[in-house]
C-alpha positions as CSV (number, residue, x, y, z in Angstrom):
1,X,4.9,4.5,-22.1
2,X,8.4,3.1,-21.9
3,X,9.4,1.1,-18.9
4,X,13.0,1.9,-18.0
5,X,15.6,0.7,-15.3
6,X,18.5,1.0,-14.0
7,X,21.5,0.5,-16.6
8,X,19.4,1.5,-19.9
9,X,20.8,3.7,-22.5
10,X,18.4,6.9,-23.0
11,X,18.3,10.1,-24.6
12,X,16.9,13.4,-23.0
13,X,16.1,16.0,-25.1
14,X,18.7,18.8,-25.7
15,X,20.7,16.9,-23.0
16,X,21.9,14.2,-24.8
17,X,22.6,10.1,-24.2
18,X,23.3,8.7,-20.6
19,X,22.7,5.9,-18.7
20,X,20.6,5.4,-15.7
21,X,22.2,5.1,-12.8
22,X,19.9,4.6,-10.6
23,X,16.5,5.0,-8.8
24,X,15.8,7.3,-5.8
25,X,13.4,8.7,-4.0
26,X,12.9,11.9,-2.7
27,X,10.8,14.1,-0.4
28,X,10.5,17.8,-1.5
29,X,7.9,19.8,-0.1
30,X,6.3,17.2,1.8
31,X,5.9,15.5,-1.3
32,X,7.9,11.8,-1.7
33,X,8.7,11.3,-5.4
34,X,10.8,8.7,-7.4
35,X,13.4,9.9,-9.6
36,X,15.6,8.2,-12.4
37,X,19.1,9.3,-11.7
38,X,20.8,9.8,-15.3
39,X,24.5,9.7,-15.4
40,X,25.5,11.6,-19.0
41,X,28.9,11.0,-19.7
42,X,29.5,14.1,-21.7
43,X,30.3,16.2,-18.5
44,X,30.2,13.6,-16.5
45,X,26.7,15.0,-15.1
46,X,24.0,13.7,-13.1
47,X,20.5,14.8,-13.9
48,X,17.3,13.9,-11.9
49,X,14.2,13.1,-13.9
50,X,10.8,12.4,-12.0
51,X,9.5,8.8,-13.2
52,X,5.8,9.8,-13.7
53,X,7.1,12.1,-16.4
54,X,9.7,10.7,-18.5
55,X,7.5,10.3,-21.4
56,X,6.0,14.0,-21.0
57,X,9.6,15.5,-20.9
58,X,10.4,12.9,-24.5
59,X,13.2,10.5,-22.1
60,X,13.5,7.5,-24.9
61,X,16.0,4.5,-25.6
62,X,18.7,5.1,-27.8
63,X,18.1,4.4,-31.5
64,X,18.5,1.4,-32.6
65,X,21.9,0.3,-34.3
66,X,19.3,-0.1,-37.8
67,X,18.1,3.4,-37.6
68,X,21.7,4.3,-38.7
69,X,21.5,3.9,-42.1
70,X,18.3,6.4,-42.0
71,X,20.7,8.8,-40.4
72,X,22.8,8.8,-42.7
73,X,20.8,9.3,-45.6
74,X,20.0,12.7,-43.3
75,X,23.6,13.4,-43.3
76,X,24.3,12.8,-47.0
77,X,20.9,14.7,-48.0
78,X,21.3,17.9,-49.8
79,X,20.6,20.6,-46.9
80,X,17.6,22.5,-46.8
81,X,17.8,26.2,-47.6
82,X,18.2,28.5,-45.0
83,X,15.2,30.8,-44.8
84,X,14.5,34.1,-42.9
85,X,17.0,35.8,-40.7
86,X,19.4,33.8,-38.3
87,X,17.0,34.0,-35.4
88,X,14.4,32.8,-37.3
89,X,16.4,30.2,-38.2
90,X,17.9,30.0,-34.8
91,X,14.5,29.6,-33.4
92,X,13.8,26.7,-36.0
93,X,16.5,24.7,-35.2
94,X,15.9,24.6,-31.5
95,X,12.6,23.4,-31.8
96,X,13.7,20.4,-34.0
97,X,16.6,20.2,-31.3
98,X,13.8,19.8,-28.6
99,X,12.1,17.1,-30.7
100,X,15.0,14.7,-29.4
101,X,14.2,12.8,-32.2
102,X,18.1,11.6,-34.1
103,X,16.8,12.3,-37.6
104,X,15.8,16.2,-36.9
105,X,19.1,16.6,-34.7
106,X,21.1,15.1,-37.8
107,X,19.6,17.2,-40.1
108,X,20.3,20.3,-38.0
109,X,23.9,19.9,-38.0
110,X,23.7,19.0,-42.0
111,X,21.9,22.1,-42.4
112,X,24.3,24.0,-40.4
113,X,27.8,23.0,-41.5
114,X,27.3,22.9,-44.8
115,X,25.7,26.2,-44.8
116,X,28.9,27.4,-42.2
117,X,30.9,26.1,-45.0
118,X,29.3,27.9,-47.7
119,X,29.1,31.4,-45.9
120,X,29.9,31.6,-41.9
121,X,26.9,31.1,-39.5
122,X,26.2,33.5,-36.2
123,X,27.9,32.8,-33.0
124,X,24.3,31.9,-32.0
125,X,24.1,29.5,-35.0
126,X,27.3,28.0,-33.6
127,X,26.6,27.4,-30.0
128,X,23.2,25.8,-31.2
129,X,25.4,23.7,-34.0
130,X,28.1,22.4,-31.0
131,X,25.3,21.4,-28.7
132,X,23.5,19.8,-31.1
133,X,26.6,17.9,-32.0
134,X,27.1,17.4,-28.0
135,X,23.5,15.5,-28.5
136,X,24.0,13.6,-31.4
137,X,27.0,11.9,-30.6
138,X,26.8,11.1,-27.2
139,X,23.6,9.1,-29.2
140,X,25.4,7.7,-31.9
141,X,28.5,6.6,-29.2
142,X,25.7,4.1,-27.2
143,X,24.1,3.1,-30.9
144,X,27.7,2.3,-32.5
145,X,28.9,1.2,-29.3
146,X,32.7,3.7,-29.6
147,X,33.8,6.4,-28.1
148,X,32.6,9.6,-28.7
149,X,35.7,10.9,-31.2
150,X,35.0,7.7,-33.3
151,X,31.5,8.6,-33.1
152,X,32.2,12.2,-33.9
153,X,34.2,10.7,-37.0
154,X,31.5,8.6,-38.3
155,X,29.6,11.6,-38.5
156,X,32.0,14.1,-39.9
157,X,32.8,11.5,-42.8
158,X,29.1,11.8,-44.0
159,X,29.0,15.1,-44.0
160,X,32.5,15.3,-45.5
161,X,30.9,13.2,-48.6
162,X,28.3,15.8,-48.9
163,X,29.2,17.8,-51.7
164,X,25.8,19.7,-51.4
């Protein structure tokens, strides 16, 4: 279990990186509960997440600015071979999205850009590809500490040196 306050960096699952903003509590069905109050910046949206649950719903700190060289390596590794039909694929990819863990969003966008590259992905494909990049680099914005088009270049470098 994590212990969090107001003003850390975190990362909810297929949400993305935010900072909390604050503390509150609230009453909602007779029933008085604290909330975290996370401000994401992509959006500019506030999202309430119950305290006694963060670490059932995967809220956790941003990566470290050392677990960027791992992330890269995702990045630069050859992609793995698409398998099954789109939704299957589809269906794959969201589950690693839901992980919230950097390394399986990385390698979801590595898988699907290069294969987009290669021969065009499904407009479902696509939508899952832009949020996952909506995750990612509101992450690798509070790791690297820029703003989220340098971020967004860091990234598209690496996967621009992929000749996979």
């Amino acid at each position: 279990m994590i212990l969090l306050q107001v003003g850390d960096q975190v990362v909810y699952p297929m949400h993305g990186a935010g900072e909390i903003a604050g503390i509150e509590e609230c009453d909602i069905m007779g029933q008085v509960k604290q909330y975290f109050i996370l401000q994401l910046p992509v959006g500019d949206i506030r999202i309430m997440i119950p305290t006694d649950n963060a670490d059932g719903i995967g809220l956790r700190q941003i990566s470290p600015p050392e677990m960027l060289d791992r992330v890269a390596e995702v990045l630069l590794d050859e992609p793995e071979r698409p398998l099954g039909s789109w939704n299957k694929r589809f269906h794959s990819n969201l589950n690693r999205l839901k992980t919230g863990d950097i390394l399986e969003v990385a390698a979801v966008i590595r898988n699907l850009i290069l294969q987009d590259r290669r021969k065009r992905i499904s407009g479902g494909e696509k939508r899952l590809l832009e949020l996952a990049r909506q995750i990612f680099v509101s992450e690798l914005s509070f790791a690297l500490k820029l703003p989220t088009e340098q971020a967004e270049g860091w990234m598209m470098e690496k996967l621009d040196s992929n000749h996979s």
